[in-house]
ZAMARGU-4260 file (C-alpha; in steps of 0.2 Angstrom, whole numbers, plus 5000, padded with zeros to 4 digits):
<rodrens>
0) 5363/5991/5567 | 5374/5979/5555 | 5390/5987/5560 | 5384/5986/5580 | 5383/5966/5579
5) 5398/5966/5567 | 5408/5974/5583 | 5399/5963/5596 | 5404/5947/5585 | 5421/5953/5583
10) 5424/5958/5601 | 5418/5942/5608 | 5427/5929/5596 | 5441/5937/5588 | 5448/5943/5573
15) 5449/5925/5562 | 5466/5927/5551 | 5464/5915/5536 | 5482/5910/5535 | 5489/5904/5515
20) 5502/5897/5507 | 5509/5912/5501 | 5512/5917/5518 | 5520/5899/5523 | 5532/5902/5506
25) 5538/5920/5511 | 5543/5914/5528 | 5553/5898/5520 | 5562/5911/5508 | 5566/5922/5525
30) 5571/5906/5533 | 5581/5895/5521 | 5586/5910/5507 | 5586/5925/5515 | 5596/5919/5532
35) 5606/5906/5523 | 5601/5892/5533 | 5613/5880/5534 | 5610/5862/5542 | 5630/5859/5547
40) 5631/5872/5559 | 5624/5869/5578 | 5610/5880/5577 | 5617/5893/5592 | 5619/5911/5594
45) 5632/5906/5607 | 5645/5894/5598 | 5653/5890/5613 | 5638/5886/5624 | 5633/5867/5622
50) 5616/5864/5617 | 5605/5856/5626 | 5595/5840/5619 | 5579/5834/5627 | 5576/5814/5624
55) 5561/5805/5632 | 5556/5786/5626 | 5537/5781/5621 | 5538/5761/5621 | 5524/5753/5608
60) 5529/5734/5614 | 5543/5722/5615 | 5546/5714/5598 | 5557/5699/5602 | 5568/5693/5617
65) 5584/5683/5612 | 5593/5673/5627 | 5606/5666/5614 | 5612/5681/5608 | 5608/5690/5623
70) 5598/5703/5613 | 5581/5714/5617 | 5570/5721/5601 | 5558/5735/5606 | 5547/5746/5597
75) 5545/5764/5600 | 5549/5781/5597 | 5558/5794/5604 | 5554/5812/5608 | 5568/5825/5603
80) 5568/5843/5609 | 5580/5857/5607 | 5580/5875/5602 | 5585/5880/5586 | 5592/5898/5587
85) 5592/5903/5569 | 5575/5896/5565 | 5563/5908/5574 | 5550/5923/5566 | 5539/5935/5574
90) 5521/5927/5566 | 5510/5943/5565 | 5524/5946/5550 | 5518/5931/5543 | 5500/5933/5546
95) 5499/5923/5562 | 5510/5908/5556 | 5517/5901/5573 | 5524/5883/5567 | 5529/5874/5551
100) 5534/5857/5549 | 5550/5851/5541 | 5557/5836/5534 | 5570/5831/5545 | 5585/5831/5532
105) 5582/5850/5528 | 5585/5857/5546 | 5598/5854/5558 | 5598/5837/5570 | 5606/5833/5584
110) 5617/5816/5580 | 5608/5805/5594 | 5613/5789/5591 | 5609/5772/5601 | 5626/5766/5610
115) 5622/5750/5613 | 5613/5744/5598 | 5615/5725/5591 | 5615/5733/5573 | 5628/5745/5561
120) 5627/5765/5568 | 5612/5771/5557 | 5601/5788/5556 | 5586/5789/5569 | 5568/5791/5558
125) 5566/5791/5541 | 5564/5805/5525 | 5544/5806/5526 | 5544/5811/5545 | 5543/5827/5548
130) 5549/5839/5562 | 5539/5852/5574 | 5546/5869/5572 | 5538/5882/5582 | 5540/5902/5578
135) 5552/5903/5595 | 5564/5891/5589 | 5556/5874/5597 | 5559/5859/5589 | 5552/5841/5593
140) 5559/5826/5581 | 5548/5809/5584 | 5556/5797/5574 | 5550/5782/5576 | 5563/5764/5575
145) 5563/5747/5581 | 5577/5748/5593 | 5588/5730/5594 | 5599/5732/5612 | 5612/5720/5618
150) 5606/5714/5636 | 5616/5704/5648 | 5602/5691/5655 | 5603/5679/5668 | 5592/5664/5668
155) 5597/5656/5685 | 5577/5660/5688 | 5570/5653/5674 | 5554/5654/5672 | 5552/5665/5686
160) 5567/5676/5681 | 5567/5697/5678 | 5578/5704/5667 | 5584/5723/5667 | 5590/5730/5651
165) 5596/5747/5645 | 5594/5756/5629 | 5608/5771/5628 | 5607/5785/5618 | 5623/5797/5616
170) 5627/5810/5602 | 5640/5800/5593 | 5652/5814/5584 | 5650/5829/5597 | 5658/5830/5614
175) 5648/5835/5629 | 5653/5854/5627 | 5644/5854/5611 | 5629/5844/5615 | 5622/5840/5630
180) 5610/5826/5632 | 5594/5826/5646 | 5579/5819/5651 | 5565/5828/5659 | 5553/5810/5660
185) 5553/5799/5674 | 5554/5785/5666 | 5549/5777/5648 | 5531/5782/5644 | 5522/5767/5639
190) 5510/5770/5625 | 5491/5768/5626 | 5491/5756/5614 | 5506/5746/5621 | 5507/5729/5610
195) 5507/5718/5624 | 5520/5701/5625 | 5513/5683/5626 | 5529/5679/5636 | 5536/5696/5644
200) 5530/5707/5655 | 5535/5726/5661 | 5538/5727/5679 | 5544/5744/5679 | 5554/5756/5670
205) 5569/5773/5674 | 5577/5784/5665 | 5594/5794/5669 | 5606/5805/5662 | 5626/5805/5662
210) 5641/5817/5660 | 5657/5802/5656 | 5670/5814/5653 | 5668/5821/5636 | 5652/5809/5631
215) 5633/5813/5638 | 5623/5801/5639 | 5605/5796/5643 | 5599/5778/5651 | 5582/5770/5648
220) 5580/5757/5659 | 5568/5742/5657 | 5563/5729/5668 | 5553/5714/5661 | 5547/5696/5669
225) 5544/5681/5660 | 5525/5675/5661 | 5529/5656/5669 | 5510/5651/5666 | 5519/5642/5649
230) 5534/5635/5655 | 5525/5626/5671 | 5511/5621/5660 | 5520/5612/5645 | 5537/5607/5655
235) 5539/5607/5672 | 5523/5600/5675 | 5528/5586/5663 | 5542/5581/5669 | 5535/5582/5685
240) 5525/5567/5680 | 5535/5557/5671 | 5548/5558/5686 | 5533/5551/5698 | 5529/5537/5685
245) 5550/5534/5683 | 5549/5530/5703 | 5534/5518/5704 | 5542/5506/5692 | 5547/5498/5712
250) 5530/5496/5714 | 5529/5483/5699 | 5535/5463/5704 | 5552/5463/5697 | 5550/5444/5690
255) 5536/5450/5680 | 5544/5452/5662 | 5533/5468/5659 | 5541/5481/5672 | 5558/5480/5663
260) 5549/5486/5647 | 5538/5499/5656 | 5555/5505/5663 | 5564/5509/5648 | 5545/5515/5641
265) 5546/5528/5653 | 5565/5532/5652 | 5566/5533/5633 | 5547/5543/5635 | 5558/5556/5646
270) 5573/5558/5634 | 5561/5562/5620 | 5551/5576/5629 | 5568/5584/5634 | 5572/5583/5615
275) 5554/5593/5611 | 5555/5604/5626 | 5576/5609/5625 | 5570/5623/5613 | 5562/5632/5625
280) 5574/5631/5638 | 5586/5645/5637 | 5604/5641/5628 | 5618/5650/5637 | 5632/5644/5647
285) 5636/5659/5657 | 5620/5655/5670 | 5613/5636/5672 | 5596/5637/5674 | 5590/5630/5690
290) 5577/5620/5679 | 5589/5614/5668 | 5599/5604/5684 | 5583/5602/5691 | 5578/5590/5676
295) 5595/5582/5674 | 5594/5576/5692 | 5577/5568/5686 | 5587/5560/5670 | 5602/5552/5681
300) 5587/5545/5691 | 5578/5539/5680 | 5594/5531/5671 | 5597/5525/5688 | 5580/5517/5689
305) 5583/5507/5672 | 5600/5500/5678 | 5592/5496/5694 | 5579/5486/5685 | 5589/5476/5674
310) 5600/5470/5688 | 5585/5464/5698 | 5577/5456/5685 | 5593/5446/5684 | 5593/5442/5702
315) 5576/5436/5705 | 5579/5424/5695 | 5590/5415/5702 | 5589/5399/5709 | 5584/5394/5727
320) 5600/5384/5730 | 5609/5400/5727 | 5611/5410/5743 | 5604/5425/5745 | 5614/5440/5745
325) 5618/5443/5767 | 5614/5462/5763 | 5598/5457/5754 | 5593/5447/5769 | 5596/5458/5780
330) 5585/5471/5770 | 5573/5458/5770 | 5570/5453/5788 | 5570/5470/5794 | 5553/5472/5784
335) 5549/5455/5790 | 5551/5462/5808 | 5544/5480/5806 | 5527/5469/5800 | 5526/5463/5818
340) 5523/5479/5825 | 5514/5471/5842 | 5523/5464/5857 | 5513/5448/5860 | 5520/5441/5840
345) 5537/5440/5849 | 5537/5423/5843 | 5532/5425/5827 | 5545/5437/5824 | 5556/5422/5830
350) 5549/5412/5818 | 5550/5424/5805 | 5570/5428/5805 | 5573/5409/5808 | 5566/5406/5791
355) 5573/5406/5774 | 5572/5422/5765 | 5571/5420/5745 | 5575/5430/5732 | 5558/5437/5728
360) 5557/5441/5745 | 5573/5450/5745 | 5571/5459/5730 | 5555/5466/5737 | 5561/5471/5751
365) 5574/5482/5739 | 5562/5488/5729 | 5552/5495/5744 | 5569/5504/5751 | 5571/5512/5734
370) 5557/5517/5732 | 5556/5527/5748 | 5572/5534/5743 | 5569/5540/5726 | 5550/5546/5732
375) 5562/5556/5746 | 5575/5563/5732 | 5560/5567/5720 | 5551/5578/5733 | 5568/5586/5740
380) 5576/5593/5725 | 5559/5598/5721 | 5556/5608/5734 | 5571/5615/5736 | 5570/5620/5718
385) 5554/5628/5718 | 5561/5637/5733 | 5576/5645/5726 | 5568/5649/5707 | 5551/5656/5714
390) 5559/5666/5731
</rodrens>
């Protein structure tokens, strides 16, 4: 009766193997000491066959984005495949052993190196990680680096610009009829624990592989956009403001004494801000940022506005025996006329351009014509700023 449930047990569960370390050492002496393995020679049968080198890409999050040195930091790791032709054993001679892990100085690895990397050339991983190694000869590296790429950016856009940067791996010391590098991902695989940016933002991501000659290569690709919540929120609206306040410094009487001191308020208000904010705005010469022209547009009017200022303050002080400027009366009774707007005061408008215009008067009437203008040059460039950076 015991032996029948023994049988039933066995024939539906299976024969459980208890697998130990004596049998892990014997197949480490076969391995290392009895094949004489040896970690400089390319791990194929065939010598003159290239081996082939699987790389896919697993990004945990972008670390740091520098538009001055034109550099992208990203944290990740990569996923090496190859098979190893002299490390493979039948496991039923090992009691059932089918995979080992290895630290990745002891067994052969392919030189994969990143091409394009801000750093000296240095060794993927580290000593602790260890590498996959199935009983067929399958290997999987995972070394895991933080990746520093140089990345050509373009900040015409900013902040609504994308930037589209590579990282390039390539087997640095072996010629593509040695090694051969290829991707089987689509793509990088972002992680499910991606560490997300507070500025950046991945749009999408490719991945391809290249035969240069003698050098293979594999390109993964990243796009990333810049979050412009920030930007708009502590600069453009901002300067925004301060521009409208620069602008209805017309609006004040230019004989009282405080618009001359509001004025330069304002102006030396806007030069401190551009002092705080210039940090943020991206430092390179190779692309002016549309914001950047944007807000020196806004400076020269606002400069504009002060000198303006000064020179009527000057003026309406003048005296009534000295005549008024022809162009300033001119300016002046036109106002005077367009305030006439029926056909019945024809007299009064008469009555109006016979009389003397005074300096007051005139330099009203100036501060009304810039006014309009500067309120018609704010919203223009404003617009067609917007327009260019956000479409």
């Amino acid at each position: 009766m015991q032996v029948t449930q023994l049988w039933v047990f066995f024939s539906l569960f299976g024969l459980a193997t208890l697998q130990s370390n004596t049998d892990v050492q014997s197949l480490l002496t076969q391995l290392f000491t009895t094949n004489n393995y040896n970690t400089l020679i390319r791990p194929s049968t065939n010598q003159s066959e290239p081996k082939e080198i699987d790389i896919s890409f697993n990004l945990y999050g972008i670390t740091d984005v520098d538009e001055i040195e034109q550099k992208l930091t990203t944290t990740g790791w990569l996923v090496i495949t190859w098979q190893d032709d002299l490390l493979t054993w039948t496991p039923a001679s090992y009691n059932g052993v089918e995979k080992i892990y290895l630290p990745q100085g002891n067994i052969w690895k392919p030189d994969v190196s990143l091409q394009n990397g801000f750093n000296e050339l240095e060794e993927l991983g580290s000593k602790f990680i260890q590498v996959y190694v199935h009983n067929s000869g399958l290997m999987m590296w995972r070394p895991f680096q933080v990746f520093e790429t140089k990345c050509d950016m373009n900040s015409r856009y900013f902040p609504f610009d994308e930037q589209k940067c590579q990282l390039v791996f390539v087997s640095w010391s072996h010629a593509s009829d040695d090694i051969t590098l290829i991707q089987s991902s689509n793509g990088i695989d972002l992680s499910d624990e991606l560490d997300g940016h507070g500025e950046w933002e991945i749009i999408s991501s490719s991945a391809t592989s290249e035969l240069d000659g003698f050098i293979s290569r594999v390109k993964f690709t990243i796009v990333i956009k810049r979050k412009p919540l920030y930007t708009i929120m502590n600069i453009v609206l901002p300067i925004i403001l301060l521009a409208l306040l620069d602008i209805f410094t017309f609006k004040i009487p230019a004989d009282t004494g405080e618009r001359l001191g509001y004025t330069i308020t304002v102006w030396l208000s806007f030069a401190v801000f551009l002092t705080i904010v210039s940090d943020s705005l991206p430092k390179t010469s190779d692309s002016v940022p549309i914001v950047s022209i944007y807000i020196i547009i806004q400076l020269l009017m606002g400069t504009l506005i002060v000198l303006i200022s000064t020179v009527e303050a000057g003026l309406v002080a003048n005296q009534e025996s000295v005549p008024v400027y022809s162009i300033l009366r001119f300016i002046a009774l036109r106002l005077r006329r367009n305030n006439v707007k029926s056909s019945e005061d024809m007299v009064m408008k008469i009555d109006l351009e016979k009389s003397e215009v005074t300096w007051k008067e005139a330099i009203t009437a100036l501060d009304t014509c810039f006014f309009l203008i500067c309120m018609g040059i704010f919203f223009i460039t404003t617009i067609i700023c917007f327009l260019i950076v956000a479409i």
